[in-house]
N, C-alpha and C positions, 0 to 999 in steps of 0.2 A: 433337820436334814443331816448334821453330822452328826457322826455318832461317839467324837473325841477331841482328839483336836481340830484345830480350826487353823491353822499356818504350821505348814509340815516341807517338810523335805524329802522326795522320791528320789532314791540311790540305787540305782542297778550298778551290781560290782560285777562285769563282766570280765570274760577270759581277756579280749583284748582290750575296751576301752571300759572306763567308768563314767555315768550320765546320771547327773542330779538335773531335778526339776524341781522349782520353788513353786506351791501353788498356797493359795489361802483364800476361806470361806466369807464370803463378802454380802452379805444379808443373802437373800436365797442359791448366789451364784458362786461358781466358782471364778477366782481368777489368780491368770498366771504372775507372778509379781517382779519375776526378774527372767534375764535369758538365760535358756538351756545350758548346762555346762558339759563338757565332753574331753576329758580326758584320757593319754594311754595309760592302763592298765601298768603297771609294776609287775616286771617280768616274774613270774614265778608265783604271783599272789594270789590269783584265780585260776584255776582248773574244772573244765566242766560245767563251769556253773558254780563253784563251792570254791571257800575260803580256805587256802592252804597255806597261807602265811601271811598271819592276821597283822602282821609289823609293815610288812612290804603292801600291801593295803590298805592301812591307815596313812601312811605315807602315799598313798595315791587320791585318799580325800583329802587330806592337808592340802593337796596342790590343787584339788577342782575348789576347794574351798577359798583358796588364797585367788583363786580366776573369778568365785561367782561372787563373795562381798554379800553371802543374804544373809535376812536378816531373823533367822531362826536357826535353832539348834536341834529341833525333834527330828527325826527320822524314823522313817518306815524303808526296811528293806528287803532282800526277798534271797530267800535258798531253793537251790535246785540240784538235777543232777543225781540219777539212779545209781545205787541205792538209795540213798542218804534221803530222800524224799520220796514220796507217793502223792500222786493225788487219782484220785479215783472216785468215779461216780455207779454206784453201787444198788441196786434194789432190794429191800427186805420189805418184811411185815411192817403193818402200821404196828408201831409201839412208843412208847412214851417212858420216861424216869427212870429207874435202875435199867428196867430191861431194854430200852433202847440205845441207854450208853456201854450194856455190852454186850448188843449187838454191834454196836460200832468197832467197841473192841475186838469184837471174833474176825470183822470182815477187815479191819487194820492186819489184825495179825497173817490174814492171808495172805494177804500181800505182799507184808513187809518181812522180811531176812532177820529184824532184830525184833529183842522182847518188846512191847508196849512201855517197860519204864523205862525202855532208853530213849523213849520218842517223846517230841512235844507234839499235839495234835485235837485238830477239832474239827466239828464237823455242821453239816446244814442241812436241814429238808429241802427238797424242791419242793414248791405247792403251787404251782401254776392256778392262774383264777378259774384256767378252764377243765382242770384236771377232776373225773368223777368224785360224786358226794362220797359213792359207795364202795371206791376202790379198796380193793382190802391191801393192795401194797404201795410200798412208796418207794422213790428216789432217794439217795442219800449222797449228797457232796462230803468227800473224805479227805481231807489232808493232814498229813504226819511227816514228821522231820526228825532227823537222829538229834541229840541233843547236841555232838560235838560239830556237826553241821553249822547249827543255830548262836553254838556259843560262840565257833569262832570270827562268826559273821559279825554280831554282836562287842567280842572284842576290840574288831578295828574298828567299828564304828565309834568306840566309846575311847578307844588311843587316840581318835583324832579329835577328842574332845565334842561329840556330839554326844546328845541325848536318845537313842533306840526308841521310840514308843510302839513301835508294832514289829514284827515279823512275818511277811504275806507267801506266798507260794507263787510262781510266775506266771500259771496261767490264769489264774484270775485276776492279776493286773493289765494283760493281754485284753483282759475280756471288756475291762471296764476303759480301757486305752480306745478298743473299739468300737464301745456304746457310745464312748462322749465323741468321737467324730464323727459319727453319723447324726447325733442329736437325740431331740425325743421322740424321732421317729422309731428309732430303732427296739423302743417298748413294744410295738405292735408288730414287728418283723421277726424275723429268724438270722442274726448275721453269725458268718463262717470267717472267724478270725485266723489267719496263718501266718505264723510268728518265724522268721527264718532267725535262727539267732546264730552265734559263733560253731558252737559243737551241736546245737542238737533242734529242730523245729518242734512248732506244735500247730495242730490244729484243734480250733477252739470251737462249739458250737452254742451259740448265745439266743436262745428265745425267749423275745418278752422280757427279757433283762434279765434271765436265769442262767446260768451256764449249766448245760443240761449234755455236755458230749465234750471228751477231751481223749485227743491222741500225739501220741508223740513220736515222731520222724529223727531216723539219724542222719539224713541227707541235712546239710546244715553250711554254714560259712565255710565252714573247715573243707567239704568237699568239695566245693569249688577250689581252694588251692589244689586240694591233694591232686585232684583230676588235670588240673593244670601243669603240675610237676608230671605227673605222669605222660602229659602230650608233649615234655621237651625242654620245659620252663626248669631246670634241675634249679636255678637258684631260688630259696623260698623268699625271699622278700621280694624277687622280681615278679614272682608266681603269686604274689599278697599284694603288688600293685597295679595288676593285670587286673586281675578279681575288683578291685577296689574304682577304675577309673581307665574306660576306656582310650585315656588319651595314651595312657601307657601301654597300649598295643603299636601305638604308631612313634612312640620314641624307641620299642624293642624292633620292630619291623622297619622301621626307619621312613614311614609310607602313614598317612590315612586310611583309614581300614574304610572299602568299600560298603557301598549302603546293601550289595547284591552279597553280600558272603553268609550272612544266614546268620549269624554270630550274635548270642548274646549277649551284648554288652552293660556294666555296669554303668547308672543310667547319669548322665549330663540333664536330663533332661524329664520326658515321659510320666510328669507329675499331673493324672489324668485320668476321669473315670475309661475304663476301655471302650463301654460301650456310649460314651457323651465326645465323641470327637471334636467338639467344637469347646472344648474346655480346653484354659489356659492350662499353659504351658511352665516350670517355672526353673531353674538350676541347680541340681544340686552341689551342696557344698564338698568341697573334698575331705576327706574321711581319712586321709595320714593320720596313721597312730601319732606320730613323732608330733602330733600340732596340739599344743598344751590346751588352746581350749578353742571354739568354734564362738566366734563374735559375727555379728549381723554382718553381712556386703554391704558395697556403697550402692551398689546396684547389680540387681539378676545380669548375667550374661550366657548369651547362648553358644555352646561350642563352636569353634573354629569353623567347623567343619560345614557347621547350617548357618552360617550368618551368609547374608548377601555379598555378592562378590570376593566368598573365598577362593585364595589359588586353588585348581585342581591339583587331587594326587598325582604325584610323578608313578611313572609305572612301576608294577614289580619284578623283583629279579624270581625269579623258579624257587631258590631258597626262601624268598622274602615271601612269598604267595605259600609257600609249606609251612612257614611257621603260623600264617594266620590261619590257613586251614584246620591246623592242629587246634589252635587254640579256639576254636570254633566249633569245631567238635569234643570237645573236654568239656565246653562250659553247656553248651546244646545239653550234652548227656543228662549232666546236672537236671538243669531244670527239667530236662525231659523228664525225670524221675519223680519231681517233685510232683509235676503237674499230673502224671499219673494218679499219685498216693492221694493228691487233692482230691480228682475226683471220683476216686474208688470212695475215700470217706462221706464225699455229700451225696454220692448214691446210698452207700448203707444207711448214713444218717437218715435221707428219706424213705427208706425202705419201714426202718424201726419205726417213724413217726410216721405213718399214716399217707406215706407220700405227699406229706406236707414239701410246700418251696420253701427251696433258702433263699432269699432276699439279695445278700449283700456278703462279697468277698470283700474281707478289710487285712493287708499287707501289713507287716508290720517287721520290724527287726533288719540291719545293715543287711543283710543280703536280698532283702524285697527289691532293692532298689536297683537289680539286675537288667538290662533296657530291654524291653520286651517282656519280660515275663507278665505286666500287670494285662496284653493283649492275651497272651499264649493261656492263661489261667482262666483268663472268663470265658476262651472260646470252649479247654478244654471241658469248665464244668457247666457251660449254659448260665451262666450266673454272673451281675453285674459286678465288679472287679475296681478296686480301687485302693492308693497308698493310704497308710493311717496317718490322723493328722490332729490329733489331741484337743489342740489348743484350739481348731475351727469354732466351736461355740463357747468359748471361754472369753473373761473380760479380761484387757490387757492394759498391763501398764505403760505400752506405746501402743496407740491403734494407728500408725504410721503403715503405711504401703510396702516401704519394706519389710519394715519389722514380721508384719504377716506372711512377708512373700518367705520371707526367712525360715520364720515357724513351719509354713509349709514346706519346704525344704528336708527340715531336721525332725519333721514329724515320726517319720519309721524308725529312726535310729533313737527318739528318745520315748518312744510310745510307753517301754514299761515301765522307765523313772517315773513318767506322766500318772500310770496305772496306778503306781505303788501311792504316789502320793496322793490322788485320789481316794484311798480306801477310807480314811475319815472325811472324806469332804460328800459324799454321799454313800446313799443306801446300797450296802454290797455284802455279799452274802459270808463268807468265810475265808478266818485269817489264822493263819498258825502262831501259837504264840504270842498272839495278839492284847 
């Protein structure tokens, strides 16, 4: 089952925070071995996706390090962030040996801005079990990464005294973050992974355990502030805790924001297939950068707002009703946009394959967790709809009630720490670097 190591460390060094996930190989299963870490980010360290200042990032694992206490040093990490990466899924001739490595090489270079020896890169066949004996062409998974992308990633991993053993690409941890919450059912399905991350989304599309479709969206974390500042919010931290946590609509309004204002709000709650309404419900945790690491609740709690005999909202004043307005249509826009490009994509995507179904939307990345969008996305693509949740089929090292209610919680915001560190814990198809 693995194809390397066997107790590894998944590090997403993101723009704003940084997420290790401890997982390790346990006879045929995987399990989680310690809790999620989640730290902010080192102002200036990540941009994009990509490591710009490898000192002030290792100083941000130092400190997720000195919160999680695990007990390995490998890591697998991930670069992203155009140019500096491609990933691409590509069609040529069936070929094999010289000439299939450069073919890879010709169809890299299309794509990519620099020469071939400034990239690290590798790539993978699709061979689906069901795909023609006699087809004369194939599929090809393409990933490539500028060298100084890679190294500088690599540098802070190894300031903070860890050990690198792989360098992955983000949507294939996306992919595999996906397949392991849905289970093994998801080998027979089609699942449509949408990753909202800080600057940039992707949509993933995973058949049979292949990843066979990848697009990438600049509607991202980042727009949600921007559009926020733009309806009013001039201050960006109060416009980055709006986005972040509904409550802070009614500390800025001074009011509970009505159930009737249409607004989508970043979710308290809404941990739920869209179309299984009778699924529990569960809290998210709060998401301040400023909170050195995210440790298990004593117990789930449900907002304010939906507990049994909360006080009612005092009214609004005309100003206090304008500003939630605004802020209701900035964040609507957002996802309105999202939900669009969603299912413009899983239309194309069933167009290309045969009008095959897609199965299963799987959320992933701090901005999925927007309240509503998990209803708004499955209505818009006819497709069942759900937050990603890694650890669902994993063995844990508490199987306490909270502990899972927890996991479920912090599932979307650590799916591709979760993803990266999976790439040696099972069969998955191509890593950069690796």
């Amino acid at each position: 089952m693995a194809k390397g190591a066997t107790h590894v460390l998944g590090v997403d060094l993101g723009t704003q925070t940084t997420k290790v996930v401890e997982l390790q190989l346990a006879g045929q299963e995987v399990a989680l071995v310690s809790l999620p870490v989640i730290v902010a980010t080192a102002e200036g360290a990540v941009q994009d996706g990509q490591v710009v200042n490898a000192d002030a990032a290792a100083d941000t694992l130092r400190e997720a390090l000195a919160q999680g206490r695990f007990a390995t040093k490998s890591v697998i990490v991930s670069v992203a962030g155009d140019p500096m990466v491609i990933v691409r899924i590509g069609e040529m001739a069936k070929l094999s040996g010289k000439d299939l490595e450069d073919a890879v090489k010709f169809e890299i270079g299309r794509h990519s801005q620099f020469g071939i020896e400034e990239l690290y890169y590798d790539y993978d066949i699709l061979d689906p079990d069901d795909a023609p004996a006699d087809a004369q062409n194939m599929e090809v998974l393409l990933a490539a990464a500028h060298e100084e992308a890679v190294n500088a990633t690599v540098k802070a991993v190894m300031s903070a005294k860890l050990s690198p053993i792989g360098v992955d690409v983000q949507p294939l941890a996306m992919s595999r973050a996906a397949v392991q919450t849905i289970g093994p059912e998801a080998f027979d399905q089609t699942v449509c992974c949408l990753h909202i991350g800080a600057t940039q989304s992707a949509i993933i599309m995973v058949r049979k355990g292949l990843t066979n479709f990848i697009r990438f969206l600049p509607q991202a974390g980042a727009a949600f502030t921007a559009a926020l500042r733009s309806a009013g919010i001039s201050d960006a931290a109060a416009a980055e805790q709006i986005k972040r946590a509904w409550a802070d609509v009614s500390v800025l309004a001074g009011m509970e924001p009505s159930e009737d204002s249409g607004m989508f709000e970043v979710s308290d709650s809404s941990h739920h297939d869209a179309l299984e309404p009778d699924a529990d419900e569960a809290t998210i945790v709060d998401l301040e950068p400023s909170a050195a690491a995210v440790a298990p609740p004593a117990k789930s709690a449900a907002p304010a707002a939906s507990q049994a005999g909360a006080p009612a909202a005092p009214a609004r004043s005309a100003d206090e009703q304008q500003i939630v307005d605004n802020i209701a249509g900035a964040l609507e826009q957002v996802v309105s946009d999202i939900a669009t490009e969603l299912r413009r994509s899983v239309d194309f995507y069933r167009r290309q394959h045969r009008n095959e179904p897609v199965d299963r939307i799987v959320l992933s990345g701090g901005g999925s967790l927007v309240r509503g969008l998990v209803e708004l996305l499955a209505g818009e693509a006819g497709v069942r709809c759900q937050l990603a949740n890694p650890f669902a089929h994993m063995l844990l090292f508490d199987d306490s009630e909270h502990t899972r209610t927890y996991l479920q919680e912090v599932g979307p915001i650590v799916s591709l720490a979760a993803g990266l560190a999976l790439r040696d814990l099972i069969e998955a198809p191509v890593a950069v670097g690796g």
